[in-house]
C-alpha positions in Angstrom: 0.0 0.0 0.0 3.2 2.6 -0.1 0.9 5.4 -0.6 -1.0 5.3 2.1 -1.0 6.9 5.6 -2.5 6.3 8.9 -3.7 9.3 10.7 -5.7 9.6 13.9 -5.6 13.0 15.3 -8.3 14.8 13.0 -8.7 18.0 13.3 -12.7 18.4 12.3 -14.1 20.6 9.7 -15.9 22.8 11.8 -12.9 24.1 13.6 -11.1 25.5 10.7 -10.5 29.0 9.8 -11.6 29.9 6.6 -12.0 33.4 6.8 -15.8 33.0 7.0 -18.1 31.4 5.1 -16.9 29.1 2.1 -20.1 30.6 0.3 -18.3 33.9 0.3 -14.9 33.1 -1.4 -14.5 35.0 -4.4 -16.2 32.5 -7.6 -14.6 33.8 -10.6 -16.6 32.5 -13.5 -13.0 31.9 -15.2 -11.7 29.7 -12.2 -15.2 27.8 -12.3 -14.8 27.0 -15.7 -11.5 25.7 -15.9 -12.4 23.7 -13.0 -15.3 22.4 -14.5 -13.4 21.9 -17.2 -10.8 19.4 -15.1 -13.9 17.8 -14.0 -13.6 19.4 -10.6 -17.3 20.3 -9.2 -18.1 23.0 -6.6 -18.8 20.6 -4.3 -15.0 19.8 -4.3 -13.8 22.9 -4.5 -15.7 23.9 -1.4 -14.2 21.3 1.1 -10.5 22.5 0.5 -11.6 26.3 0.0 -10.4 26.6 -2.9 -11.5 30.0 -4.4 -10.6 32.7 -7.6 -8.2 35.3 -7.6 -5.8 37.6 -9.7 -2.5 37.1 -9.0 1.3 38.4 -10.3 2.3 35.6 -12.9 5.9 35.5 -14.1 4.8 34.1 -17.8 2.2 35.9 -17.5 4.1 39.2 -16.7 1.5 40.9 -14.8 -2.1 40.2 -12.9 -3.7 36.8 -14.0 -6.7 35.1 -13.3 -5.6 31.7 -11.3 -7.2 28.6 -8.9 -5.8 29.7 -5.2 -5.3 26.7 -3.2 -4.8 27.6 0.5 -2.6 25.6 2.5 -3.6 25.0 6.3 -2.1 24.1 9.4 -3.1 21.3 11.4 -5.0 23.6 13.6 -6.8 25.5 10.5 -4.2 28.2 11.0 -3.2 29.9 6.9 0.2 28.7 6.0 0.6 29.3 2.7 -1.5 30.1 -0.8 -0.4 28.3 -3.9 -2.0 30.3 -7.4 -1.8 28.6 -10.7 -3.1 30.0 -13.3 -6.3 29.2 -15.5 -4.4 30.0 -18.5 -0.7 29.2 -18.3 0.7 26.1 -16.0 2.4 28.7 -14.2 2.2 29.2 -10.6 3.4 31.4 -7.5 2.7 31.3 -3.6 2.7 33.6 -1.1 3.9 31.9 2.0 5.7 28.2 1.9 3.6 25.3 2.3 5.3 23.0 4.1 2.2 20.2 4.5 0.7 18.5 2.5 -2.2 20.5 0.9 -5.6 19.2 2.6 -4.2 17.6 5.9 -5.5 19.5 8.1 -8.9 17.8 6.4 -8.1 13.9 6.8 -9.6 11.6 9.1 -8.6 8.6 10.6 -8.0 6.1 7.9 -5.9 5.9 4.7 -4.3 8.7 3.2 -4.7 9.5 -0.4 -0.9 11.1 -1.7 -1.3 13.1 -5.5 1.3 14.7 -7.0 -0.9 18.1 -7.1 -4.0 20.2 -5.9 -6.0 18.9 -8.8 -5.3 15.1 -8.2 -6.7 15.6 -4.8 -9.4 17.6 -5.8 -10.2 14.9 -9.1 -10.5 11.9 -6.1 -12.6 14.2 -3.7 -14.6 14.5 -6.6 -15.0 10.7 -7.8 -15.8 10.1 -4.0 -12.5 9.2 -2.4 -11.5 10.8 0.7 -7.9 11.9 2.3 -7.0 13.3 -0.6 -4.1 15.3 -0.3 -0.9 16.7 -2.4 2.6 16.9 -2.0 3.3 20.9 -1.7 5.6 21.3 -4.5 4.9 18.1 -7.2 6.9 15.3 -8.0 9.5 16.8 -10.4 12.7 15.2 -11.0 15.8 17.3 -10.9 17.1 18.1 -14.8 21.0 16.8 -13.6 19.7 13.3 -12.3 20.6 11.1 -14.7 19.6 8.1 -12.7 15.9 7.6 -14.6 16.1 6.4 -18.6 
């Protein structure tokens, strides 16, 4: 089972701090769509309070509009915000996650691992849950030569 994790200390939903009420993060129509588009449902994107937002793009070279995923501590605390953009794979954070994105949402049980936000989102949305995603992907460096 190596992706799987045993947790037992959940935090519950109702504790965390998301800056009021998930029915009041900003919905861009633009973020919705490219959800939508990835299959990812509101439903989904409400659990991890995922919301829209413009935000300073290096490609981009200016304001763009991008997914903001917040990171959490364990005790619902902000950590970090990871933006990537709707229209460029481009991304930027203010903060530095340093969790996994969505633990401070897992129960007791197995532990879903994905590479990214949107994995974890996609398996929220098919049902599955403990999703979570490693903070920065699962790149390999350019210089390691030991994959062919």
């Amino acid at each position: 089972m190596g992706n799987v994790w045993e947790r037992s200390d959940h935090l519950p939903v109702s504790s965390l701090d998301l800056s009021g009420d998930p029915d009041d993060l900003p919905r861009d129509p633009e973020y919705l769509m490219y959800l939508a588009g990835r299959g990812i449902g509101a439903a989904a994107v409400a659990v991890y309070g995922v919301y829209g937002s413009l935000h300073y793009l290096r490609e981009a070279r200016g304001q763009a509009p991008c997914v903001a995923f917040p990171y959490r501590n364990l005790d619902g605390s902000s950590q970090a915000v990871k933006f990537r953009g709707t229209q460029t794979k481009d991304f930027a954070c203010d903060g530095a996650p340093k969790d996994l994105w969505g633990l401070h949402l897992v129960k007791a049980g197995e532990i879903w691992i994905t590479e990214g936000e949107i994995d974890a989102l996609s398996l929220t949305e098919i049902g599955i849950s403990n999703a979570v995603s490693l903070p920065n992907g699962a790149s390999i460096p350019r210089d390691d030569t030991g994959f062919e």
